[in-house]
C-alpha positions in Angstrom: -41.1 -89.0 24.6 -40.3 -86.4 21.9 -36.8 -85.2 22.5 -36.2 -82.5 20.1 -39.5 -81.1 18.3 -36.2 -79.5 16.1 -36.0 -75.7 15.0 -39.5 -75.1 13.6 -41.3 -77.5 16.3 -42.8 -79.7 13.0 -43.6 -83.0 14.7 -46.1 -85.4 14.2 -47.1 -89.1 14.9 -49.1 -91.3 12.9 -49.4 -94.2 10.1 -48.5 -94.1 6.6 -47.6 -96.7 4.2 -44.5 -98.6 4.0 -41.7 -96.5 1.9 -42.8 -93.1 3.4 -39.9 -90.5 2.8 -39.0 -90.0 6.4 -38.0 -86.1 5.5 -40.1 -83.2 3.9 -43.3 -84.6 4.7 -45.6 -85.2 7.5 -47.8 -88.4 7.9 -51.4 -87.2 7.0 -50.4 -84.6 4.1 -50.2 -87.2 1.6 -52.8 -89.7 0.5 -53.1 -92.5 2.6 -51.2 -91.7 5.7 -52.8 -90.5 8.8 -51.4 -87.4 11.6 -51.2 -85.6 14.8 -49.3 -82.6 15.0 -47.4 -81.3 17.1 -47.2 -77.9 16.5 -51.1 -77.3 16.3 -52.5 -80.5 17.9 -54.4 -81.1 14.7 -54.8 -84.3 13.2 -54.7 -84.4 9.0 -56.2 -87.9 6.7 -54.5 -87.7 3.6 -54.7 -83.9 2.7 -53.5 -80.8 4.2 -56.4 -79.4 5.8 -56.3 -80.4 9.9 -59.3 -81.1 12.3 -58.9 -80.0 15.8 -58.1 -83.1 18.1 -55.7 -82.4 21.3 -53.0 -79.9 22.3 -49.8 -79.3 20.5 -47.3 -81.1 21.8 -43.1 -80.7 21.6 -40.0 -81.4 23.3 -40.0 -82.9 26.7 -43.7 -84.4 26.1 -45.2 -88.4 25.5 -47.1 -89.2 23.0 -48.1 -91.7 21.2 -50.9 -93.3 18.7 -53.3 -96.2 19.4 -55.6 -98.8 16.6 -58.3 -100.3 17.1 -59.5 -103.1 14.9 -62.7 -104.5 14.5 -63.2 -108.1 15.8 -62.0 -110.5 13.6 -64.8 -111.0 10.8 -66.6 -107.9 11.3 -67.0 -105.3 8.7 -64.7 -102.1 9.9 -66.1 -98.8 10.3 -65.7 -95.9 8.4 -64.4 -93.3 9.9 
């Protein structure tokens, strides 16, 4: 549940590598992290141009992120 979406509503989920700064920068703006934002519902892979996935999202809402991995000894897909 997103309790504060803060003064400019920037808030996303996603993945990025360990040591990410945890201020200034949003997980799929940078190379190799991944993103949904809140504030447009976009989601961004490892540049600053978003696709259109959901709806924006902000205080008071769930949300959340999901993997799913390939079976062990298959070859993952590319995405």
């Amino acid at each position: 549940r997103v309790l504060s979406q803060g003064e400019h509503g920037f808030i996303a989920v996603g993945w990025s590598p360990e040591g990410f700064p945890s201020k200034n920068k949003q997980p799929g703006w940078v190379r190799h992290t991944y993103g949904y934002h809140g504030d447009d519902g976009h989601v961004y892979s490892s540049f600053g141009y978003g696709r259109r996935f959901g709806a924006p999202f902000g205080t008071g809402r769930t949300v959340g992120t999901g993997l799913v991995l390939p079976p062990p000894g298959a070859p993952p897909d590319r995405c």
